[in-house]
N, C-alpha and C positions, 0 to 999 in steps of 0.2 A: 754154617757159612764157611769161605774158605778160609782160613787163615793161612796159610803160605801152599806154592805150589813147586815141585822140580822137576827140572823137563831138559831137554834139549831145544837150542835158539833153534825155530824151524825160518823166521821169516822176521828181520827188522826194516823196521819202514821211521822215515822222521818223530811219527806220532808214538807209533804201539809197536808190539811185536806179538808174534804165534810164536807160543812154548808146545812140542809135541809133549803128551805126559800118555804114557800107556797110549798110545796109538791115535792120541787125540790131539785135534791143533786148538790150543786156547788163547785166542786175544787178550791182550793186557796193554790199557792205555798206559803210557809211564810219564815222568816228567822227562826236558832233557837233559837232564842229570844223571839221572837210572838210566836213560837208555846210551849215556856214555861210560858208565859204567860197569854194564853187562858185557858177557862174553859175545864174540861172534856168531854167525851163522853157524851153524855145527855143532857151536860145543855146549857143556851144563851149565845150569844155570839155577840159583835157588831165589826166588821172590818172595816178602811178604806181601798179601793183596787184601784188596776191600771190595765186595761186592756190592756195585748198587744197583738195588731191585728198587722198581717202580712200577708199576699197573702197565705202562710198554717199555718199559727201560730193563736191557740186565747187562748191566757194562763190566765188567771185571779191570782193577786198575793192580798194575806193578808196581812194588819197590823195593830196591837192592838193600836199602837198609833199612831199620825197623825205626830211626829217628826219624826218617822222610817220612812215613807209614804215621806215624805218633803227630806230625806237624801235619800231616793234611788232613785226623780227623779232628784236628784240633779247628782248623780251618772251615772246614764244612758244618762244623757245629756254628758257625756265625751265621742267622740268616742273612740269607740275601747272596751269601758264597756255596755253588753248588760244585761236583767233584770236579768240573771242567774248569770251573774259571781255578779253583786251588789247584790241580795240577799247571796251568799256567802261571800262577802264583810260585811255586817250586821250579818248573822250569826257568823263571827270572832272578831268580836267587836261594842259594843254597840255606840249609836248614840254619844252620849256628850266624848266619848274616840275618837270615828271619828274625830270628831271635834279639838279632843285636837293636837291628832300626827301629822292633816294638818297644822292647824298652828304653829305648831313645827319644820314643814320641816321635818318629823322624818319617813325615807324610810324605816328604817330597819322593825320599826313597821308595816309598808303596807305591807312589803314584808313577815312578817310572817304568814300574812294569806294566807290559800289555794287560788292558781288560780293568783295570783296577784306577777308580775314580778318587777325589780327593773323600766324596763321602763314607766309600768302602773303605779307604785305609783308615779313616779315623776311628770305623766302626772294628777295624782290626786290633786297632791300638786298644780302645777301651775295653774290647772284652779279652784281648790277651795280656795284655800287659801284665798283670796284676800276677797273673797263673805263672810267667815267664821269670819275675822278680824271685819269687815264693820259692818255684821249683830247682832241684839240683841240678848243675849244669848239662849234665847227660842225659837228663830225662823228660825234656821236654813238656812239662807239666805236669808228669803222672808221676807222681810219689806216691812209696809206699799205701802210706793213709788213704789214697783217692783209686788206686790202682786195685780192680775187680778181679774177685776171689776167682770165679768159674767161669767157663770159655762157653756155656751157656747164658752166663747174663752178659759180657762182652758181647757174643752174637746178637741176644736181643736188643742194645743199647745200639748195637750198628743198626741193625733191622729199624728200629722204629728211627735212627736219625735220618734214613733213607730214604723214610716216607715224610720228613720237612718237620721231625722236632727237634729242636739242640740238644746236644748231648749233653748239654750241664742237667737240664730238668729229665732226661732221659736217663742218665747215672745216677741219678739224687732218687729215681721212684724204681729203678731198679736192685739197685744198694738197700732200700729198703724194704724193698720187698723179698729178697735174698736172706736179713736180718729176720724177716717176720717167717722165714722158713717156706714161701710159699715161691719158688722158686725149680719146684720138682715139676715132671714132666719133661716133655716135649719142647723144642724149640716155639710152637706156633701155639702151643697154650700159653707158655709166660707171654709171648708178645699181645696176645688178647686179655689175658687179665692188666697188664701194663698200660695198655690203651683204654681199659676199663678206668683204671684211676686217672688217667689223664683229664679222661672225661670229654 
C-alpha cells in the first residue's frame, strides 16, 4: 500500500489535487483542511495517504497530517461511513473539534455537517467515544498497546477494511495472527489467510 507520497503540487482543484512524483501525476482526494494546508501549485509537498481498492474503485486519498490520516481510519471503520462521506466529515471539522463533540455525546454538532444524519452521528459517538476518552491526547486512538508492529499487517488491516470490515475486528485477527507468527509472506497471502478466519 502506499503509506505517504512526495511530489510537486501539479494541479489543486476544490475536491483533490495531482502530485507529480517521478514523472507521474497522482490524484489525491483530500479534506478542506489538507487542501488548505498544502503548498501551492509548483511547489513540494509531503502527504500521508490511504488507498482504497474495491473490485472498481482505486481512489488514493491525501493528508497533510498523520492525525487527519488516524481520524479518518478511525471513521471508516464505522459501518455505514465510507472514505467519501469521512473526508466530508473532516472537511466540516478539524480533527481535535472531532474529538471534542464525540466525547461530548454532542449529535447536534455531527449532524451539522454535510451528509451526516442524526443516526450516523450517534453511531459515531458510540463506537468512538470510548477509544477517544481512553487514548492520549495526540493520538487519536492508537496507543502504544493497540498500535501495529509491521507496515505489512497495517497494509492488510487497510486492505481488508477497504473491502467493508471494521478495523476493530480487522486489527483484533490481524494482531493475532502476527502473535501466532503467521504473518510472513506476501502482502496478498496474509490478506487471504485473514479472510480465511473471518470466515
Amino acid at each position: 500500500m502506499i503509506e505517504t507520497l512526495t511530489g510537486i503540487i501539479q494541479k489543486k482543484t476544490p475536491h483533490y489535487i495531482v502530485v507529480n512524483v517521478g514523472g507521474i501525476g497522482l490524484k489525491c482526494v483530500c479534506s478542506i483542511t489538507t487542501m488548505q494546508s498544502i503548498p501551492k501549485e509548483g511547489e513540494k509537498a509531503t502527504l500521508s495517504t490511504y488507498l482504497h481498492v474495491r473490485e472498481d474503485i482505486l481512489d488514493l486519498y491525501g493528508f497533510s497530517h498523520e492525525e487527519e490520516r488516524k481520524a479518518f481510519l478511525l471513521l471508516i471503520g464505522i459501518s455505514g461511513i465510507g472514505p467519501k462521506l469521512a473526508i466530508t466529515i473532516l472537511s466540516g471539522i478539524n480533527t481535535e473539534s472531532l474529538k471534542n463533540k464525540i466525547v461530548a455525546g454532542d449529535v447536534s454538532a455531527l449532524t451539522a455537517i454535510s451528509g451526516v444524519g442524526p443516526k450516523t452521528a450517534k453511531r459515531i459517538i458510540i463506537e468512538l467515544k470510548e477509544k477517544f476518552i481512553k487514548m492520549d491526547i495526540d493520538s487519536l486512538g492508537f496507543d502504544e498497546s493497540g498500535e501495529l508492529e509491521s507496515r505489512l499487517v497495517r497494509d492488510a488491516v487497510q486492505a481488508l477494511v477497504s473491502l467493508g470490515y471494521k478495523q476493530q475486528i480487522a486489527s483484533q485477527i490481524l494482531r493475532q495472527m502476527e502473535k501466532d507468527g503467521k504473518t510472513e509472506g506476501d502482502l496478498a497471502t496474509v490478506i487471504k489467510q485473514a479472510l480465511a478466519k473471518i470466515g
